[in-house]
N, C-alpha and C positions, 0 to 999 in steps of 0.2 A: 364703222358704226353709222347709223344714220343721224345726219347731223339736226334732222326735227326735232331729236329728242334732245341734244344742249339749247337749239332752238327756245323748246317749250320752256324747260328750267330758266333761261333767258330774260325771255319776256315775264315769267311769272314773279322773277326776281325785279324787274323795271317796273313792274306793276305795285310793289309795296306786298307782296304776299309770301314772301321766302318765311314767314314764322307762322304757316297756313299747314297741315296737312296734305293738303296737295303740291305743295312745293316740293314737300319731303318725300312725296309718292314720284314725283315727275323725275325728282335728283334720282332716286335710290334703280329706277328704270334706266337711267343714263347709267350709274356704276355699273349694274349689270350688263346691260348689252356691252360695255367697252370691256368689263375682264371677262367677257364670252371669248372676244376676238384679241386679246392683247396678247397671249402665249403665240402665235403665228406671227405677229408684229413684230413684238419683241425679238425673238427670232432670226426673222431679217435684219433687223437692225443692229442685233448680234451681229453678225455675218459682213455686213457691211461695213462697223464700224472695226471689225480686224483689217480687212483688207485698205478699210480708208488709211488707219494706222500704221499700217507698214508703210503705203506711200508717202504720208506726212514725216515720219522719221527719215525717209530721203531725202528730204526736205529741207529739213530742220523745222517744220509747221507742228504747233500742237494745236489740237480739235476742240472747242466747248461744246459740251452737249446742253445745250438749254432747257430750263424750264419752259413749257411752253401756255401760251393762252385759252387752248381749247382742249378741253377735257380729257378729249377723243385720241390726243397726241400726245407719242411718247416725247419724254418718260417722266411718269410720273417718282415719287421718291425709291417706293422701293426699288421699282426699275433700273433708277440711277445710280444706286446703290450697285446691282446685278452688273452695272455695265462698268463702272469706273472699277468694281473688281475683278474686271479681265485682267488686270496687271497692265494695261499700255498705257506706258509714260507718258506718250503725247496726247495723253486724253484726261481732261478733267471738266468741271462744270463751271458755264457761263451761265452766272444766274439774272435772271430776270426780274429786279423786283419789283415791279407793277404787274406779272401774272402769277408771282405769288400770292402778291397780296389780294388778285381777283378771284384766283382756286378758293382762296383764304374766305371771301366776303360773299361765295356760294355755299360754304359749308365745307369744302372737300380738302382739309387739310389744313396746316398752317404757315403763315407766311417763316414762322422761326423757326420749322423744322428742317424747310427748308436750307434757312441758315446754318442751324446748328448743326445736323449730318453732314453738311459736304461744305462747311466753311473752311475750313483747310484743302477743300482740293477746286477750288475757286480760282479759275483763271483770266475772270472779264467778269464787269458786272454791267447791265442797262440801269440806269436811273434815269426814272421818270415817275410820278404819281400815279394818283389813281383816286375818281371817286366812284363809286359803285363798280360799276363791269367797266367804265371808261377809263382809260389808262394813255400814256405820253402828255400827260399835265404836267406843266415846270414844276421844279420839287418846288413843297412846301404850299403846294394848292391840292391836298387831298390828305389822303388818311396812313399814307407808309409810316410806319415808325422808325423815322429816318437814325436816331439811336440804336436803335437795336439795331439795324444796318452798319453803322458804323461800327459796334463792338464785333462783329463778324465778319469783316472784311481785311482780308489780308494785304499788307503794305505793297504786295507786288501785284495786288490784280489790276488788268487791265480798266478804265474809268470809261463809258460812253454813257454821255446825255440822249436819253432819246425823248425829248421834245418836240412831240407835233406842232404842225408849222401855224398851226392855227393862235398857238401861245404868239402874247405879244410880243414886241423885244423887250419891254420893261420887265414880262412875267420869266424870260428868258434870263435876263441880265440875273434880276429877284432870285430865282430858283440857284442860279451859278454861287452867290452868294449864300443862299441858304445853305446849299452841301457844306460849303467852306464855313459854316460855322458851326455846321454837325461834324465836322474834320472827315467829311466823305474825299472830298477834292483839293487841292491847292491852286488858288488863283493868281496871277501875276496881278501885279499892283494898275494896271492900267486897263481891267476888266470894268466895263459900265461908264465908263467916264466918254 
């Protein structure tokens, strides 16, 4: 897909115009050209994620397929739907939720559907914020509804902070705390001090 056209939705979105008509003309051009080309993608990635699968059961590796931040990339939900239902065990979803909640705050879907379809096959989650399209903000400095995260997350999943390095260490320390009081994370007692 040509990436001008998330581009254009982009900027029009940082511009304050996503409740414009032409935001809605510029997204619904981006949905089109990406399910013009997504059955060929999809596809491949079919294909590859059998062959990755057999390898990783060699292994003992299981595979998350993420959510991901740009439109244009798979998989979106039903997608992930199509692919965790090949039947391979070592394959479930590593969910993202700072590019849910950005699909989310474009228009294109929502951040708890995310959740809610594939919270039981959740195998790693990223935490990090998000205000507008910008995302890796310490939690608790943007808009995730870190509740509703927590009621969807399964005791075994994998936990990463992904914190751009730009956050301070207070906003870092701040954020670690935050999870731990949404009971996203558990922190040992000698965190921040």
């Amino acid at each position: 897909m040509d990436p001008d056209l998330e581009r254009a939705v982009h900027k029009l979105y940082r511009d304050g115009k996503s409740h414009l008509p032409e935001y809605a003309e510029a997204r619904e051009r981006m949905v089109a050209a990406r399910a013009a080309q997504a059955g060929a993608n999809l596809q491949a990635v079919r294909r590859s994620l059998v062959e990755l699968a057999a390898h990783a059961a060699k292994k003992g590796v299981r595979l998350g397929l993420e959510n991901r931040y740009h439109y244009f990339e798979i998989p979106l939900p039903d997608e992930l739907e199509e692919l965790l239902g090949l039947g391979l065990e070592e394959v479930g979803h590593w969910h993202d939720v700072g590019h849910a909640k950005i699909l989310e705050n474009q228009g294109l879907g929502t951040h708890e559907e995310w959740l809610r379809r594939f919270g039981d096959r959740i195998i790693g989650v990223h935490l990090h914020d998000v205000v507008g399209l910008t995302d890796h903000l310490a939690a608790g400095l943007g808009q995730i509804d870190w509740g509703m995260v927590a009621q969807y997350l399964p005791a075994d999943a994998l936990r990463t902070c992904e914190f751009q390095f730009t956050n301070s260490p207070e906003e870092v320390v701040g954020g670690l705390r935050w999870l731990a009081e949404k009971g996203i994370i558990t922190l040992r007692q000698d965190v921040g001090d």
